[in-house]
C-alpha positions as CSV (number, residue, x, y, z in Angstrom):
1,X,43.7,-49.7,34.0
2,X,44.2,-52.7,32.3
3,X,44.0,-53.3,28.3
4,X,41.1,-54.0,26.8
5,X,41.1,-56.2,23.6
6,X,38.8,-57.0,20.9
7,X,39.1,-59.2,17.8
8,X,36.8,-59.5,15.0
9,X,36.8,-62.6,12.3
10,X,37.3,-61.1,9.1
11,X,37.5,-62.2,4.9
12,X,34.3,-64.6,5.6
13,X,31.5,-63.8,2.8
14,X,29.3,-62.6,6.3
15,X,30.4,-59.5,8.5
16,X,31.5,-61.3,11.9
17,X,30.3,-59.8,15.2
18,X,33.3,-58.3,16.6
19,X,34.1,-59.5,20.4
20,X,35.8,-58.0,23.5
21,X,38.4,-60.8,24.6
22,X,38.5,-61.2,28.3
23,X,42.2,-62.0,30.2
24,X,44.1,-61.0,27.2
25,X,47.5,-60.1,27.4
26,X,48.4,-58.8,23.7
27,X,47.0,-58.8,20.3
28,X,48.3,-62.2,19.6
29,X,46.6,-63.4,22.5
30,X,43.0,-62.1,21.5
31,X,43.6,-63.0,18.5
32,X,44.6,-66.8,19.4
33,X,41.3,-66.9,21.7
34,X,39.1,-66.2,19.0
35,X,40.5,-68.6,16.6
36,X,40.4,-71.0,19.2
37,X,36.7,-70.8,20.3
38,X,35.4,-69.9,16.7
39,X,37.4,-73.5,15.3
40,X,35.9,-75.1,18.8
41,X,32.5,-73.6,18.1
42,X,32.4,-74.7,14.3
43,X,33.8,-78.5,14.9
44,X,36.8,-77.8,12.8
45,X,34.6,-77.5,9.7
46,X,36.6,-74.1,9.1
47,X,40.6,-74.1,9.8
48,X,41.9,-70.7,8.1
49,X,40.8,-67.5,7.7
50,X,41.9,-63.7,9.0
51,X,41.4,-61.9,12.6
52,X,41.6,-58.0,13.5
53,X,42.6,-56.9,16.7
54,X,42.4,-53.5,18.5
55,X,42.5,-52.3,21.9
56,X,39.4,-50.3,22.9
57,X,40.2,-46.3,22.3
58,X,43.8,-46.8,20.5
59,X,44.6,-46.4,17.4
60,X,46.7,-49.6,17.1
61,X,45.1,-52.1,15.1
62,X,46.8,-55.5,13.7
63,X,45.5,-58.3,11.2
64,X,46.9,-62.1,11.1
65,X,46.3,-64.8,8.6
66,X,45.6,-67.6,11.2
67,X,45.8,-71.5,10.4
68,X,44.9,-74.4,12.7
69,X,46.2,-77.2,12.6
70,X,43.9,-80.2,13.9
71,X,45.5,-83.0,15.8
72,X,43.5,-86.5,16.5
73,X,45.1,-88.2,19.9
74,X,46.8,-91.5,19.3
75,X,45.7,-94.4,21.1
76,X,42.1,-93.7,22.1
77,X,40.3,-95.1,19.0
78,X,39.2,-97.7,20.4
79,X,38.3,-96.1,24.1
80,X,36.0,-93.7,23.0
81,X,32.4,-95.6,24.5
82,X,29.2,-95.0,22.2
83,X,27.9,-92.7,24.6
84,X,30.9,-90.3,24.3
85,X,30.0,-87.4,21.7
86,X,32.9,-85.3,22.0
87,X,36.7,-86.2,20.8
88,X,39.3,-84.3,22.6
89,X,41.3,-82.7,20.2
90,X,44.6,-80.5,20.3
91,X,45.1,-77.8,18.1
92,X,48.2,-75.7,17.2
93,X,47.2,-72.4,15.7
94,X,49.5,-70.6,13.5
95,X,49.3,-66.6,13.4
96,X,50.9,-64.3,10.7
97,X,50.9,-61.0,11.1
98,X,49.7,-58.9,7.6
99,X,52.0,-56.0,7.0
């Protein structure tokens, strides 16, 4: 049976709801998936913060200090049409596990 993960956002002033991460492989992996669609979801208003991440029934739990780095693609100011809402974006995400 295959692992299940879930990760929670944690240190914000509001409890986060805690979410079971489809497809992922490890802890680092749930945890990157969150960050990912949580920075996606808020625009990249909100670039640091902390993530918890358990599998369902252990007793193994890890917490990383995650930062994202936001990076603007070169080149395309000037092709984005005024119709076009949505600026692709890369992000690197940086994960530190807490001890």
């Amino acid at each position: 049976m295959a692992k299940q993960y879930w990760a929670q956002l944690i240190d914000f002033d509001e409890e986060m709801e805690s979410a079971c991460i489809s497809g992922a492989t490890d802890h680092e992996d749930a945890a990157e998936t969150l960050v990912a669609d949580f920075v996606g979801a808020m625009g990249g208003e909100i670039t640091q913060g902390a993530v918890r991440v358990w599998v369902q029934g252990g007793d193994v739990e890890k917490v990383y200090d995650w930062k994202v780095d936001l990076v603007m693609p070169e080149g395309d100011e000037g092709n984005a049409s005024a119709n076009d809402d949505e600026i692709e974006v890369e992000a690197e995400i940086e994960l530190i596990q807490r001890v």
